[in-house]
N, CA and C atoms as an extended XYZ file, in Angstrom:
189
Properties=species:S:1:pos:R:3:atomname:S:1:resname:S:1:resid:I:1 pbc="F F F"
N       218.255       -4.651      -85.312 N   UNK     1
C       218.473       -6.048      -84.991 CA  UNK     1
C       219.707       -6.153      -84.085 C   UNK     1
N       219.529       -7.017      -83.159 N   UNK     2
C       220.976       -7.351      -82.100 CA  UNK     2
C       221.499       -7.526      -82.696 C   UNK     2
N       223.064       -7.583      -82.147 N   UNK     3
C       224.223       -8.093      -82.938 CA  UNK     3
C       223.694       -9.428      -82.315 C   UNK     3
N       223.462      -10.337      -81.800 N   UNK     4
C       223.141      -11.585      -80.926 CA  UNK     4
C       222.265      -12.163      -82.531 C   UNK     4
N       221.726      -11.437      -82.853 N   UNK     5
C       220.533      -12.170      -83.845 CA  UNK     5
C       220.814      -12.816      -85.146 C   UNK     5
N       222.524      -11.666      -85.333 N   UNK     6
C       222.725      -11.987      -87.167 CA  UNK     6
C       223.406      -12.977      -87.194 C   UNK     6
N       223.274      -13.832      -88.267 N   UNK     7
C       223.916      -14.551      -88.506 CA  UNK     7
C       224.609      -14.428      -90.147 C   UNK     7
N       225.425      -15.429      -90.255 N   UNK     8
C       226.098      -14.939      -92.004 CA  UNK     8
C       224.439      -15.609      -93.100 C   UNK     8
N       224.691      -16.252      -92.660 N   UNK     9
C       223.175      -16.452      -93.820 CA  UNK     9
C       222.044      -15.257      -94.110 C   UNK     9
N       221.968      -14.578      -92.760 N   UNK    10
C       220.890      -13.296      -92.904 CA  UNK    10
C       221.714      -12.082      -93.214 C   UNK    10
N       222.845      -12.136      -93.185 N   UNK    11
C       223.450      -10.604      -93.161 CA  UNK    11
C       223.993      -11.115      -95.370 C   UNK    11
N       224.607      -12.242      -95.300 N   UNK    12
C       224.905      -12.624      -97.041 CA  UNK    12
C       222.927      -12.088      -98.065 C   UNK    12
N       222.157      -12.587      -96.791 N   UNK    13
C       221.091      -12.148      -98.163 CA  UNK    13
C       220.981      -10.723      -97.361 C   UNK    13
N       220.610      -10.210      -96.821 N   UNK    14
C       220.157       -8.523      -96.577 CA  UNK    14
C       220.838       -7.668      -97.162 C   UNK    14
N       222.349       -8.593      -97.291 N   UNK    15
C       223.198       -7.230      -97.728 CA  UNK    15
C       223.836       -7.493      -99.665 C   UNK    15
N       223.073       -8.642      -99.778 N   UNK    16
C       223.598       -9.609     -101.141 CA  UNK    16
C       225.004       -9.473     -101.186 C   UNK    16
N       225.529      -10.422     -100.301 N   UNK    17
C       227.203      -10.511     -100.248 CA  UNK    17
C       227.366      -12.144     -101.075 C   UNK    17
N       228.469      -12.449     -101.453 N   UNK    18
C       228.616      -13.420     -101.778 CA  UNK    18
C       230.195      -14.243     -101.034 C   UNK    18
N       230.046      -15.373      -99.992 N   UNK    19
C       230.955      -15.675      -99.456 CA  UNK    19
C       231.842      -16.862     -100.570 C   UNK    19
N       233.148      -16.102     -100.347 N   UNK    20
C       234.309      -16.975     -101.292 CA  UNK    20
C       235.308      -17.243     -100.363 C   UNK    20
N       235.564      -18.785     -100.421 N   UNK    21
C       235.981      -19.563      -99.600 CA  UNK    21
C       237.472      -19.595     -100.126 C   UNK    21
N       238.367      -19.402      -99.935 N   UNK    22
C       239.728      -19.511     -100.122 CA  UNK    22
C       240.051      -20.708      -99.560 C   UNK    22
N       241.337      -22.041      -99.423 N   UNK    23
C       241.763      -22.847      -98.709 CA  UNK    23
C       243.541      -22.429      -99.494 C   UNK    23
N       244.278      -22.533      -98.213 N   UNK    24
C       245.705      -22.669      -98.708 CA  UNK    24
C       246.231      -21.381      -98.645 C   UNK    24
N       245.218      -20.104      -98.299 N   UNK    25
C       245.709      -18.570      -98.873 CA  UNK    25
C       247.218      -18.267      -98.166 C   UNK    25
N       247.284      -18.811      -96.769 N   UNK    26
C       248.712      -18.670      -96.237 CA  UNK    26
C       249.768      -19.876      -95.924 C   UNK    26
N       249.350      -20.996      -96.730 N   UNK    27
C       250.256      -21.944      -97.208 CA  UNK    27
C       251.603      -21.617      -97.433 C   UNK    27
N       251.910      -20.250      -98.354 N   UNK    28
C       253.247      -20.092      -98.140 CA  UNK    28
C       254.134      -19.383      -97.357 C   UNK    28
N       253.173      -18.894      -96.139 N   UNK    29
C       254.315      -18.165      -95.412 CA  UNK    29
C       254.513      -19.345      -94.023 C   UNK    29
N       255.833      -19.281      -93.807 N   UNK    30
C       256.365      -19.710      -92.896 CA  UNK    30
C       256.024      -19.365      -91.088 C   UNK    30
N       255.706      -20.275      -90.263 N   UNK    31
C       255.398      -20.156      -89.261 CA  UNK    31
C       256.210      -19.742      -88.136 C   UNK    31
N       255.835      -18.386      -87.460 N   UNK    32
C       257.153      -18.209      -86.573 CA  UNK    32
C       256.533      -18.128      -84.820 C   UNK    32
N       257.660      -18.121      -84.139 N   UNK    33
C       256.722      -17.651      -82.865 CA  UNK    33
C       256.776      -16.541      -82.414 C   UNK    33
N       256.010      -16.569      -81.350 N   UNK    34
C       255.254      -15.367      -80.979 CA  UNK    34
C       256.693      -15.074      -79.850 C   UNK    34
N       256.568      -13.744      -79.899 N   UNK    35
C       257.768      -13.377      -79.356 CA  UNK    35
C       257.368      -13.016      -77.631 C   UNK    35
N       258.323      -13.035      -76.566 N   UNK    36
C       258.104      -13.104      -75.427 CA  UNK    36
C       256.706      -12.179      -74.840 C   UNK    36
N       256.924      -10.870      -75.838 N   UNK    37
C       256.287       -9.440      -74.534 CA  UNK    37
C       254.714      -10.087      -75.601 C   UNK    37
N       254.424      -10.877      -76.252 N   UNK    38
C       253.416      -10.714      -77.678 CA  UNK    38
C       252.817      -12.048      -76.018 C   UNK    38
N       253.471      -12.797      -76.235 N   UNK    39
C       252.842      -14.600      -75.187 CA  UNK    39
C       252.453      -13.705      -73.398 C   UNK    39
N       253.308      -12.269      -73.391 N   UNK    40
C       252.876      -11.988      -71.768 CA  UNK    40
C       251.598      -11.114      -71.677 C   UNK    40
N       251.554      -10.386      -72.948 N   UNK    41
C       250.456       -9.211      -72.981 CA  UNK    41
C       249.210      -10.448      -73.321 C   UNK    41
N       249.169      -11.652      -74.297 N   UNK    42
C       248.167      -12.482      -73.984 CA  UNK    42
C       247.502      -13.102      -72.785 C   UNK    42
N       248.494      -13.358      -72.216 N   UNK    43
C       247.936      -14.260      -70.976 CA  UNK    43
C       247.295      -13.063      -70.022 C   UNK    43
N       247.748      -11.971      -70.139 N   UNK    44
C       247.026      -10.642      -69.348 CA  UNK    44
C       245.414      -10.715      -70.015 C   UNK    44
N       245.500      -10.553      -70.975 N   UNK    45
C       244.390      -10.222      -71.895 CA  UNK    45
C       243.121      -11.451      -72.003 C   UNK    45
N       243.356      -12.361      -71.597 N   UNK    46
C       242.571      -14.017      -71.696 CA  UNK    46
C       241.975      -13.608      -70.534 C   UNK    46
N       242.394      -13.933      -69.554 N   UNK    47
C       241.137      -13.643      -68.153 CA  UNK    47
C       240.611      -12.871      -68.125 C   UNK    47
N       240.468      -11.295      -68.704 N   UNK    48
C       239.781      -10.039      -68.982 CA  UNK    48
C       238.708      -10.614      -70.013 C   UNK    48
N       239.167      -11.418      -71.051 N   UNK    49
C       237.866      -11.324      -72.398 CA  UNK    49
C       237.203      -12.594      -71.609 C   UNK    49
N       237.564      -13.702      -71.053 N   UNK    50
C       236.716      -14.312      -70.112 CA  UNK    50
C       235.853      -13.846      -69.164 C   UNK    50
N       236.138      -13.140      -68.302 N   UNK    51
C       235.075      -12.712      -67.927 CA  UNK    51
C       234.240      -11.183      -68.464 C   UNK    51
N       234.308      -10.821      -69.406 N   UNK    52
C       233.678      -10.164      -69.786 CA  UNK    52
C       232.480      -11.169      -70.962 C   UNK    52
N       233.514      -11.957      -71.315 N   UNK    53
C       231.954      -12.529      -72.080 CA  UNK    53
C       231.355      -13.566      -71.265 C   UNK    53
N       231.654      -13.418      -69.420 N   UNK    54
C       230.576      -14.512      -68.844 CA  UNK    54
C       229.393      -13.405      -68.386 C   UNK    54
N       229.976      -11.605      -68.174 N   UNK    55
C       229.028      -11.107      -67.968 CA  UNK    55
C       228.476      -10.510      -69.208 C   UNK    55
N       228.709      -10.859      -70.516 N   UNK    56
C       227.582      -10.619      -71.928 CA  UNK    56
C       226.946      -11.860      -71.600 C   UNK    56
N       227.299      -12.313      -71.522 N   UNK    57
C       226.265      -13.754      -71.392 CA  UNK    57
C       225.167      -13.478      -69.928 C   UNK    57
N       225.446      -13.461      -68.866 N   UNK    58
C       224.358      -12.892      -67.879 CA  UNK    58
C       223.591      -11.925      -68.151 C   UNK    58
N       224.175      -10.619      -69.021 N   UNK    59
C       223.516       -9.508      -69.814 CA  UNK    59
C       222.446      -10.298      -70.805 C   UNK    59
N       222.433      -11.080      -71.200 N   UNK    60
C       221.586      -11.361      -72.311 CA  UNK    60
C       220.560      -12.526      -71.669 C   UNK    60
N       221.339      -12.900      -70.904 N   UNK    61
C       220.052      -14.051      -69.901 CA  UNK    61
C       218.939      -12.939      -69.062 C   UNK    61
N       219.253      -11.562      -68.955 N   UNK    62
C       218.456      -11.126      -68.505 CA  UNK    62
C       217.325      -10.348      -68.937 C   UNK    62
N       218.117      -10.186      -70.033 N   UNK    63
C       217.331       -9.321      -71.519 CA  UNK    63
C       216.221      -10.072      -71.679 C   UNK    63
């Protein structure tokens, strides 16, 4: 099966998983920022996974 095909509903019964929903799990840690070289290696990294998933997406329009 594609990875394109699964979804959590078919992979929870094929594989009898049971999804447990947590809310709050990192409620107590404190929010910090992202440090300079962490915000420059992102903005490198964003236009690369953009266009790579415009050509998975043309890959699969052709499939």
């Amino acid at each position: 099966m594609a990875y394109s095909n699964f979804t959590l509903e078919t992979v929870q019964k094929t594989f009898q998983l049971e999804k447990i929903e947590s809310t709050d799990i990192f409620s107590h840690i404190e929010p910090v920022e992202p440090s300079e070289d962490l915000t420059k290696e992102l903005a490198k990294k964003v236009p690369c996974s953009e266009i790579l998933g415009i050509l998975s997406s043309m890959i699969d329009q052709k499939a």
